[in-house]
C-alpha positions as CSV (number, residue, x, y, z in Angstrom):
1,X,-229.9,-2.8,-68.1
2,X,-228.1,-6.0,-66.5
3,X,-231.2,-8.6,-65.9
4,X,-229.5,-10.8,-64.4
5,X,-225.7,-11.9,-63.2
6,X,-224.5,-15.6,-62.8
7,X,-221.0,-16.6,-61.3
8,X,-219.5,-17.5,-58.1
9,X,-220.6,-15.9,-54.7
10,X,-217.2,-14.5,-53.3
11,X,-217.8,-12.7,-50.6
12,X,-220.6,-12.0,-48.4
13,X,-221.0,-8.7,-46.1
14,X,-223.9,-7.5,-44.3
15,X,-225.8,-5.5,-47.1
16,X,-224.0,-7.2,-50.0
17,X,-222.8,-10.4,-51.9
18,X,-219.9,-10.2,-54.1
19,X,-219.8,-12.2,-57.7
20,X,-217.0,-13.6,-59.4
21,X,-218.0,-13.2,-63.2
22,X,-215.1,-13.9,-65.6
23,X,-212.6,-12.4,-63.0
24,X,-214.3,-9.6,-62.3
25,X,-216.1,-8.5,-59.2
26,X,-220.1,-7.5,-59.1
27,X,-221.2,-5.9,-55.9
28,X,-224.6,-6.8,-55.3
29,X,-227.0,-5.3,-52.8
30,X,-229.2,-8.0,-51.9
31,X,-232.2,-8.1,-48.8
32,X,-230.4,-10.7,-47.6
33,X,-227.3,-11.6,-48.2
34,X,-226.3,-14.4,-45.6
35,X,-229.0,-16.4,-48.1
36,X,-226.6,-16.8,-50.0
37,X,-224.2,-18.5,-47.6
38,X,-224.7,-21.4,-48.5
39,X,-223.5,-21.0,-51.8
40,X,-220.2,-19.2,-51.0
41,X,-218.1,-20.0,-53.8
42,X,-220.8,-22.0,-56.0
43,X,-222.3,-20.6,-59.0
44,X,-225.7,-18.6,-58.6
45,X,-227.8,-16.6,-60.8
46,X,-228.8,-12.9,-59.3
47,X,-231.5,-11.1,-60.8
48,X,-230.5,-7.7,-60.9
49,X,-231.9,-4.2,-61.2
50,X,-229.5,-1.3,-61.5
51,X,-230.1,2.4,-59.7
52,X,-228.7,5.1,-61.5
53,X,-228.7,8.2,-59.3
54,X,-226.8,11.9,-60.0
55,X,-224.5,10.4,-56.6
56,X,-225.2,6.9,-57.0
57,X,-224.8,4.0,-59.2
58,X,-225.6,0.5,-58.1
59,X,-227.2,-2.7,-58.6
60,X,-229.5,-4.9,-56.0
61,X,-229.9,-8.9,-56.7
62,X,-232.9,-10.6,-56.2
63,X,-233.3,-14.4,-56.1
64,X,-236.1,-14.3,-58.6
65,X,-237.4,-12.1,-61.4
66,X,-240.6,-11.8,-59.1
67,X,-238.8,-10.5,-56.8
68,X,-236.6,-7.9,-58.9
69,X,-240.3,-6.7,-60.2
70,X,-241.7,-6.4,-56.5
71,X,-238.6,-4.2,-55.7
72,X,-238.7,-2.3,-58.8
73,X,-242.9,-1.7,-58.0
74,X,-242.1,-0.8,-54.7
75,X,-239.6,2.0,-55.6
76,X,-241.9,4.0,-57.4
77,X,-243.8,4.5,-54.8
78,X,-243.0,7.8,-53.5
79,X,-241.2,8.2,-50.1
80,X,-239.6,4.4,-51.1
81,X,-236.2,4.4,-52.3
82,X,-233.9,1.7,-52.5
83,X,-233.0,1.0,-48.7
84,X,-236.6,0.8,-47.8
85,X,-237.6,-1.6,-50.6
86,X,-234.6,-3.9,-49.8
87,X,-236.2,-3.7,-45.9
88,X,-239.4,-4.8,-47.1
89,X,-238.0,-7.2,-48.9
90,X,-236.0,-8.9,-46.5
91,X,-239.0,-10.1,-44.7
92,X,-238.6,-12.7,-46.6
93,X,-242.6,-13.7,-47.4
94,X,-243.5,-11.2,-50.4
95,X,-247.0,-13.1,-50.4
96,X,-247.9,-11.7,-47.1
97,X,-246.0,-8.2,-47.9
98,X,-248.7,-8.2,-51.0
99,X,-251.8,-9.3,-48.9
100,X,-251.4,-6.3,-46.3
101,X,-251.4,-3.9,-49.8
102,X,-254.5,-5.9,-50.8
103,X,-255.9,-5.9,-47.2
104,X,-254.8,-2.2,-46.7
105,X,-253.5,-3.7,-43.9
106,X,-251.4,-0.5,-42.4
107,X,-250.5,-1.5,-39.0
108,X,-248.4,-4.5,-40.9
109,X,-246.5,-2.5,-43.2
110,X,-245.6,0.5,-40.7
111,X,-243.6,-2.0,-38.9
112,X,-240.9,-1.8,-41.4
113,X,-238.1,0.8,-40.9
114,X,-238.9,4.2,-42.6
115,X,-242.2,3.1,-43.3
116,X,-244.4,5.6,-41.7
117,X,-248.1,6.1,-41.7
118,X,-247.9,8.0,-44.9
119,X,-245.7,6.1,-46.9
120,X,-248.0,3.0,-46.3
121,X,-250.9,4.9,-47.3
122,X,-249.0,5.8,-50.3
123,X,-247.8,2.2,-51.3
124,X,-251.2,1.1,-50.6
125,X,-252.8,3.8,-53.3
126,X,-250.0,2.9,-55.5
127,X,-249.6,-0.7,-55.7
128,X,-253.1,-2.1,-54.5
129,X,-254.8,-3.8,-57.2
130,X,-251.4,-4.3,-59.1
131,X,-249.7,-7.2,-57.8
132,X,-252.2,-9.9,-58.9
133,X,-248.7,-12.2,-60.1
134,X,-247.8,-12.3,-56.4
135,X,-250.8,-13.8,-55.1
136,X,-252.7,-16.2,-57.9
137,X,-250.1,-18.9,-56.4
138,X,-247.5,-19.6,-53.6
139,X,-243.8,-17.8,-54.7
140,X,-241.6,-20.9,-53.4
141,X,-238.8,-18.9,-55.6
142,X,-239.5,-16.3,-53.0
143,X,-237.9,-18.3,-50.2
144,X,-236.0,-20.1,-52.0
145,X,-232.9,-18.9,-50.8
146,X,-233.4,-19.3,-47.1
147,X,-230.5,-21.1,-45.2
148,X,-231.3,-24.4,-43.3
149,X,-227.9,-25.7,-42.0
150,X,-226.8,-24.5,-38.3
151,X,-223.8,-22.8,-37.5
152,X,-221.1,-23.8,-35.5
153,X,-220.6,-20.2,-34.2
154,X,-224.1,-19.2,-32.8
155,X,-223.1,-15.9,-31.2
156,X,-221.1,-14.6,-34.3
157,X,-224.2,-15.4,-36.5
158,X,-226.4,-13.5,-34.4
159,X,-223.8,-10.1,-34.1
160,X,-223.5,-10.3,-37.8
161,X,-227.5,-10.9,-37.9
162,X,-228.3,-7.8,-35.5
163,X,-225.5,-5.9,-37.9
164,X,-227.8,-6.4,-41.0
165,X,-231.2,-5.4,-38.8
166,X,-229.1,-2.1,-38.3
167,X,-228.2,-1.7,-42.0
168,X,-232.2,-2.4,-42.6
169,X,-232.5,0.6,-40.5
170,X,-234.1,-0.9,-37.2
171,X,-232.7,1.2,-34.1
172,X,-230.9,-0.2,-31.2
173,X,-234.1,0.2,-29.2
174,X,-236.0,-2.0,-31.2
175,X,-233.1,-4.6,-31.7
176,X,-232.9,-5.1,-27.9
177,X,-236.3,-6.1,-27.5
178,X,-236.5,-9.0,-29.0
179,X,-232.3,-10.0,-28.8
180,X,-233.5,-12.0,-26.1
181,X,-235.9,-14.3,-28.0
182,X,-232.9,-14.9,-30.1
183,X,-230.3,-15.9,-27.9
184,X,-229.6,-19.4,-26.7
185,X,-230.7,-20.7,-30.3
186,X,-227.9,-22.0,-32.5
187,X,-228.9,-20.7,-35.8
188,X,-227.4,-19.7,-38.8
189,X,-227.0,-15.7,-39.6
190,X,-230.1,-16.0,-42.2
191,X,-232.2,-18.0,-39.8
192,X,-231.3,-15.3,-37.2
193,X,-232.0,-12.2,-39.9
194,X,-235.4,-14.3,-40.8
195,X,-236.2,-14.7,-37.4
196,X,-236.0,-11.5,-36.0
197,X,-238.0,-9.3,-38.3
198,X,-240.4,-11.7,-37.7
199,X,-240.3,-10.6,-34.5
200,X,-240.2,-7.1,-35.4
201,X,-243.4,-7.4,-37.0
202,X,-245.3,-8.5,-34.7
């Protein structure tokens, strides 16, 4: 198992990061990975978790170990598989993600894409009760990746934003509604990812 990977980000895409590690190039599917835009060729370090599959190998990055361990939780609840974790993930506040298991709050977590009523049911019988490191104190590491320069290029951030809401698995539908609460702002691509699923999930 690779815990973690540290190098230079160099490349970015809209469900993946690229690292430069001695030459050699790790893929990395990430929740976000315009987070790391600002550190496009800088060194980071990537938690990572690999998924071995009969069809599949891969590995996902995390900005923290708690967030590798929320992801790695979250996929063994049934009906959760790597796509859907990454989803939930991407919301960006794991603290709230955790309080709607606690809460068994499942109106909030049906919201995410290929979350249905019986899937949150399930990772509320599955993880509630189990996730006490996520909420004895505040997971700054959690956010800690969260872009806060602007872009010069406002509408190409928000494409590439309403890109990685598609890969997320959010329809056209439900990217529409809430495209117009996004337009007219000049934000970076992360501040555009961030702010639409929190619109999503309202």
């Amino acid at each position: 198992m690779i815990e973690f990977i540290r190098g230079v980000v160099d490349h970015i895409s809209i469900d993946s990061i690229v690292i430069d590690r001695n030459g050699i190039g790790f893929q990395i599917f990430t929740p976000n990975p315009f987070s790391y835009q600002k550190h496009i060729k800088k060194e980071v370090t990537v938690y990572t978790y690999q998924y071995v599959r009969e069809d599949l190998l891969a590995l996902y990055g995390f900005s923290s170990r708690e967030e590798k361990t929320l992801f790695s939780k979250l996929l063994n609840v049934t009906g959760i598989g790597p796509k859907g974790a990454l989803a939930i993930l991407a919301y960006g506040d794991a603290k709230q993600v955790v309080e709607a298991i606690e809460n068994e709050d499942e109106a909030f977590l049906v919201k995410f894409p290929g979350v249905g009523k019986k899937t949150a049911r399930q990772i509320i019988l599955d993880l509630k009760g189990k996730l006490v490191e996520f909420v004895s104190e505040p997971s700054s590491n959690m956010l800690a990746n969260q872009v806060q320069t602007n872009q010069k290029h406002s509408n190409h951030s928000l494409m590439e934003a309403i890109d990685a809401l598609k890969v997320l698995g959010y329809s056209e539908k439900e990217i529409a509604k809430i495209k117009p609460s996004l337009e007219g702002e000049s934000l970076s691509t992360d501040q555009y990812v961030k702010k639409a699923l929190k619109l999503l999930l309202k």
